[in-house]
C-alpha positions in Angstrom: -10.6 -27.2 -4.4 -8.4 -29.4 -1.8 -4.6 -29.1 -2.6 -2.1 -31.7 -2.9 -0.5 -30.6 0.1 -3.7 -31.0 2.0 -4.1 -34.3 0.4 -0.5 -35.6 1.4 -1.2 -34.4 4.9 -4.1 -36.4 5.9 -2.1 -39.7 4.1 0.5 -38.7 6.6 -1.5 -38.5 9.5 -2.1 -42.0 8.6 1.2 -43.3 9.8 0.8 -45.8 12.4 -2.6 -47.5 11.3 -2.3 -51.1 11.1 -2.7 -53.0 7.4 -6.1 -54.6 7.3 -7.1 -56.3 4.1 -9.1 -54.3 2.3 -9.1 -51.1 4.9 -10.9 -47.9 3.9 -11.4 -46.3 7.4 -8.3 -45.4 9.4 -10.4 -46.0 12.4 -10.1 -50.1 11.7 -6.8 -50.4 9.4 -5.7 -49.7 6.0 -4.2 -51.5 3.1 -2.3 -49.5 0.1 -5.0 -48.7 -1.8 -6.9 -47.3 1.1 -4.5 -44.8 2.1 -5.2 -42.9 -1.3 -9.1 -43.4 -0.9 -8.9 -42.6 2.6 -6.9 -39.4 2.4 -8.8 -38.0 -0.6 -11.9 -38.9 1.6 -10.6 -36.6 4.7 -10.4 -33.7 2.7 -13.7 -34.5 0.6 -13.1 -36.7 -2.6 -14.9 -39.7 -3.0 -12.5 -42.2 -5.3 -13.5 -44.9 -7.4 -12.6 -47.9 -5.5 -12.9 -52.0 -5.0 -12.0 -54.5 -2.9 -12.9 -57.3 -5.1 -9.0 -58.6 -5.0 -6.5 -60.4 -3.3 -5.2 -57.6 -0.5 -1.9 -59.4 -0.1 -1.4 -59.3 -4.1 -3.4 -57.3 -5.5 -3.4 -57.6 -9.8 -1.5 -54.7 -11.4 -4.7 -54.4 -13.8 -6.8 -53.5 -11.0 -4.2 -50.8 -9.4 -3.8 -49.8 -12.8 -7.4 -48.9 -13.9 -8.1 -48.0 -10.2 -5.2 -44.8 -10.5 -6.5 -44.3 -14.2 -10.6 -44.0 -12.8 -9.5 -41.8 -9.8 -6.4 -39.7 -11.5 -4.0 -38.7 -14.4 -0.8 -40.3 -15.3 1.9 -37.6 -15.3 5.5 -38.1 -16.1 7.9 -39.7 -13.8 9.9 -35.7 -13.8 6.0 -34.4 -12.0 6.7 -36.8 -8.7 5.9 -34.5 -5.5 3.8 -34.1 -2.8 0.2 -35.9 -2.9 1.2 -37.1 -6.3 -0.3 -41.2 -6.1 2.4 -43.6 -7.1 2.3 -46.8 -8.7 4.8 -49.5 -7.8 6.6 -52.9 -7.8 8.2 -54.8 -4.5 10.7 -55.6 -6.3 13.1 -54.8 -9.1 11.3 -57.2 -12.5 8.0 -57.7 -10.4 4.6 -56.5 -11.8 3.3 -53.3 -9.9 1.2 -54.3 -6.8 1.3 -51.3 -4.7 0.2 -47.8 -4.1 1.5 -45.2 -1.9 1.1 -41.4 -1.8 4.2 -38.9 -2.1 4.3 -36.6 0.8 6.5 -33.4 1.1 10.2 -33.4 1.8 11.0 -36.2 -0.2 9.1 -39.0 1.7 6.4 -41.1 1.0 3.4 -42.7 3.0 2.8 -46.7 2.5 1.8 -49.8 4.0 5.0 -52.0 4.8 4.2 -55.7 4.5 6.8 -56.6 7.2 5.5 -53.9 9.9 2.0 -54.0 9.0 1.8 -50.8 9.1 1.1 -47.5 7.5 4.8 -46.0 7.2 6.5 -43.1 6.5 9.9 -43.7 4.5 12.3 -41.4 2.3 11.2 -41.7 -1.7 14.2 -43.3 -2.1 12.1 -46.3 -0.9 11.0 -45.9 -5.3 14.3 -45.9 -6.5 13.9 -49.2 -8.9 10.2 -49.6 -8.0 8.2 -47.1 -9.4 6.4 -47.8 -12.5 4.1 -44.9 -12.5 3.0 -41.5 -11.4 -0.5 -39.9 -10.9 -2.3 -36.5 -10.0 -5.2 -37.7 -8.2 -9.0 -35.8 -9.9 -10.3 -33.0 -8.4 -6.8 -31.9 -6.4 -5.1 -28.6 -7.1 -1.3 -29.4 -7.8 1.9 -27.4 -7.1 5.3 -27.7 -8.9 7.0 -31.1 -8.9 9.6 -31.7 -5.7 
C-alpha cells in the first residue's frame, strides 16, 4: 500500500505546474483538485473525480462529496503529511479549495495569483481550513 509520505511527495513534485482549469495531468497544468487526483495517480490510486464545475469557483458541495468519495474525514488534531485538506480563501467564505499537506509543516496548492502549483508553510490554513481528510487506500503515519 502507498504511504502518505509517498503520496505527499509526488504532490510536491508538483510545484511549479501552471493552474489549468480543470487539469488532471501535470504534463498540461493543474487546478486544486487535480493535485490530489494527480498525486494519488503517480503512486497508483485512481480517485473519484469530475470536472463538471466552475474551476475558478468550484461549489463546496462538489469538493465536499469529492474528499468524502475519495477519503475519510479525520479531526482537525490528525493534520500531517498527505493528509487532503479542505478549505476557504477567506476568513466567512464557503470552502472552495483543496490542497494536500506535505511534511515539515508545508502544504502544496494552486495560488490563484501565481497560477501556479505552490509550496507554502501550513500556516497558509490558519483561519481557512474547514476540514481534514485521509485519502482511501493510503497507509497513514502519526499526525505532524
Amino acid at each position: 500500500m502507498p504511504t502518505a509520505h509517498e503520496f505527499a511527495a509526488a504532490a510536491e513534485r508538483m510545484c511549479g505546474v501552471r493552474w489549468r482549469r480543470h487539469g488532471r495531468d501535470p504534463a498540461f497544468g493543474l487546478d486544486c483538485a487535480g493535485i490530489a487526483v494527480a498525486a494519488l495517480a503517480a503512486i497508483g490510486i485512481t480517485a473519484q473525480d469530475s470536472r463538471d464545475y466552475d474551476a475558478g469557483m468550484p461549489p463546496p458541495e462538489l469538493l465536499w462529496r469529492l474528499c468524502r468519495e475519495n477519503g475519510e474525514e479525520v479531526p482537525w488534531t490528525d493534520q500531517g503529511e498527505g493528509r487532503v485538506a479542505l478549505c476557504r480563501w477567506s476568513n466567512g467564505d464557503d470552502p472552495r479549495h483543496l490542497v494536500v499537506m506535505l511534511a515539515r509543516r508545508r502544504i502544496a496548492h494552486v495560488d490563484a495569483s501565481l497560477r501556479r502549483v505552490t509550496v507554502v508553510p501550513a500556516g497558509w490554513l490558519d483561519s481557512r481550513l474547514v476540514a481534514v481528510f485521509r485519502a482511501r487506500g493510503v497507509e497513514y503515519a502519526e499526525p505532524w
